[in-house]
C-alpha positions as CSV (number, residue, x, y, z in Angstrom):
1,X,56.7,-50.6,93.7
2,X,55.3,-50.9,90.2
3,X,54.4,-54.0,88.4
4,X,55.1,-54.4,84.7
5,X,53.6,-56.5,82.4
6,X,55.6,-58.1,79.8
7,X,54.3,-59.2,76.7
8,X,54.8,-63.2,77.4
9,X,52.6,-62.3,80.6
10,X,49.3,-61.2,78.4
11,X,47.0,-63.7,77.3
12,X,46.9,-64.0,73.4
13,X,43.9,-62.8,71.9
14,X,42.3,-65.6,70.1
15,X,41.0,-66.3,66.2
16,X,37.6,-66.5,67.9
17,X,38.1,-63.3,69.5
18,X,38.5,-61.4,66.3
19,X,35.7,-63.2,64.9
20,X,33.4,-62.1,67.9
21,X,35.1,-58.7,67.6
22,X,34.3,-58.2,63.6
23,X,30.7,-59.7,64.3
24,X,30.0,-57.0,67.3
25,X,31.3,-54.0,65.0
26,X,29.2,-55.4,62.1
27,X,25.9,-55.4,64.2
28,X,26.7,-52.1,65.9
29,X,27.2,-50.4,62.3
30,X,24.6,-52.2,61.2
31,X,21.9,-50.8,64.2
32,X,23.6,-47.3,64.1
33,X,23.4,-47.1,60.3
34,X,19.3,-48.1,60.2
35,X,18.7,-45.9,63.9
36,X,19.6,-43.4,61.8
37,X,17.1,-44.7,58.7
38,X,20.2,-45.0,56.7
39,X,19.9,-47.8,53.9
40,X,23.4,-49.3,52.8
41,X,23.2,-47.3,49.9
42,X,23.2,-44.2,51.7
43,X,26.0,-45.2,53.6
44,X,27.6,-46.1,50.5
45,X,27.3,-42.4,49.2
46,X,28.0,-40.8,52.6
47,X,31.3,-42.7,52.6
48,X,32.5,-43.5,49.2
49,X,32.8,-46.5,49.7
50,X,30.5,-49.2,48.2
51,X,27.2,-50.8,48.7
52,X,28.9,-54.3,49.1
53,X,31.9,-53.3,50.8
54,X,29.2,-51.5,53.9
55,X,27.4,-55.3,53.5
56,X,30.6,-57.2,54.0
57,X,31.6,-55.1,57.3
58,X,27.8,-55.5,58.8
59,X,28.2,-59.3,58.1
60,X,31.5,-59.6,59.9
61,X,32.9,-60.9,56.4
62,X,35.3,-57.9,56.1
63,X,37.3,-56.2,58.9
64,X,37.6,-52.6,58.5
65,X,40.5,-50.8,58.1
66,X,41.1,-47.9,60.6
67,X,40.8,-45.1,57.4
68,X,37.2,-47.0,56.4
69,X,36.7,-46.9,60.4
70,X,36.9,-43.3,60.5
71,X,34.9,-42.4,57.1
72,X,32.3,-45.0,58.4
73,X,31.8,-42.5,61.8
74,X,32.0,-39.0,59.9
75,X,29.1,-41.0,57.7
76,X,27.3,-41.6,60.7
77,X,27.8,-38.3,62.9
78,X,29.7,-39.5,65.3
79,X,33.5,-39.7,66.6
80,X,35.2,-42.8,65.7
81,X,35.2,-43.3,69.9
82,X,31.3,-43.3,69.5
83,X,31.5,-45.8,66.8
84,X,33.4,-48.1,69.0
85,X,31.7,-47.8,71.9
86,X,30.2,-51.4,72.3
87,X,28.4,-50.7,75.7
88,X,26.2,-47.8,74.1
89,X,23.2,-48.3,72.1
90,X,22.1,-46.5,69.4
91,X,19.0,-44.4,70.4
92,X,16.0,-45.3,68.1
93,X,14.8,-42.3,66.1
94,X,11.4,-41.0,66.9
95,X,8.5,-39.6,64.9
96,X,9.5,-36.3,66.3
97,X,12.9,-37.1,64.6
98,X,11.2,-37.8,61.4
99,X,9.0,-34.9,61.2
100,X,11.9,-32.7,62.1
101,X,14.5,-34.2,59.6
102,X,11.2,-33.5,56.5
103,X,10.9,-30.0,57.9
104,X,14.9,-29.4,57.5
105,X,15.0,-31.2,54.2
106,X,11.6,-28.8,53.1
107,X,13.7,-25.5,54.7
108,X,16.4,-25.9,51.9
109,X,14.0,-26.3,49.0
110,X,13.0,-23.6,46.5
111,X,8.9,-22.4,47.6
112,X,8.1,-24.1,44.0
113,X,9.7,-27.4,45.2
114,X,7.8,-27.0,49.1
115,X,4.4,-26.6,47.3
116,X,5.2,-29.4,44.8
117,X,5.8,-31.7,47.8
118,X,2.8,-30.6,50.0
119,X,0.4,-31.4,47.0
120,X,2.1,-35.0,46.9
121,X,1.9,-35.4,50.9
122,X,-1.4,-34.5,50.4
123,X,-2.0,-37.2,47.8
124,X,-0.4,-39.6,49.5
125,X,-2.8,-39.0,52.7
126,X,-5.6,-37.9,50.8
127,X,-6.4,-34.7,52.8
128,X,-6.8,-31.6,51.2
């Protein structure tokens, strides 16, 4: 014998419910956007969309559509499934991370460009 829910028989979701839900997506963009170092700029560029319109989703003022969803998670690397997965914390990036992301960015540069950029990091630390 199966049970069947009817629609009567499910609780309503709430106003406060989508409040907490817009607030929870905004904070989880919001900590996988900056894990990844990402200003909201960046995101901006990555998605088309604009520098506000990333700052009103973070702040919960907006809610998303399911397009924007989806562009926001190709902006970020991940599935849209990844993007709304509440439960799972961003990982923070690590210096390793760092150091590996300036070696790729270095790799796809002209050898002018490299040696350009090796005499500013060596400015900037003052080694030589």
């Amino acid at each position: 014998m199966t049970l069947r829910t009817t629609r009567r028989e499910r609780p309503a979701a709430s106003h406060a419910d989508d409040k907490h839900i817009k607030r929870e997506l905004g904070l989880r963009l919001q900590k996988l956007r900056e894990s990844q170092r990402l200003t909201q700029q960046d995101m901006a560029e990555l998605t088309g969309m604009t520098v506000e319109g990333v700052g009103r989703i973070e702040r919960a003022v907006q809610e998303p559509r399911l397009t924007t969803l989806y562009r926001l998670s190709r902006g970020l690397r991940l599935t849209l499934a990844a993007l709304l997965d509440f439960d799972r914390l961003p990982a923070p990036t690590t210096h390793r991370d760092d150091v590996e992301a300036v070696a790729r960015f270095l790799d796809d540069q002209t050898p002018s460009r490299v040696a350009k950029a090796r005499a500013i990091l060596e400015l900037i630390f003052d080694e030589s």
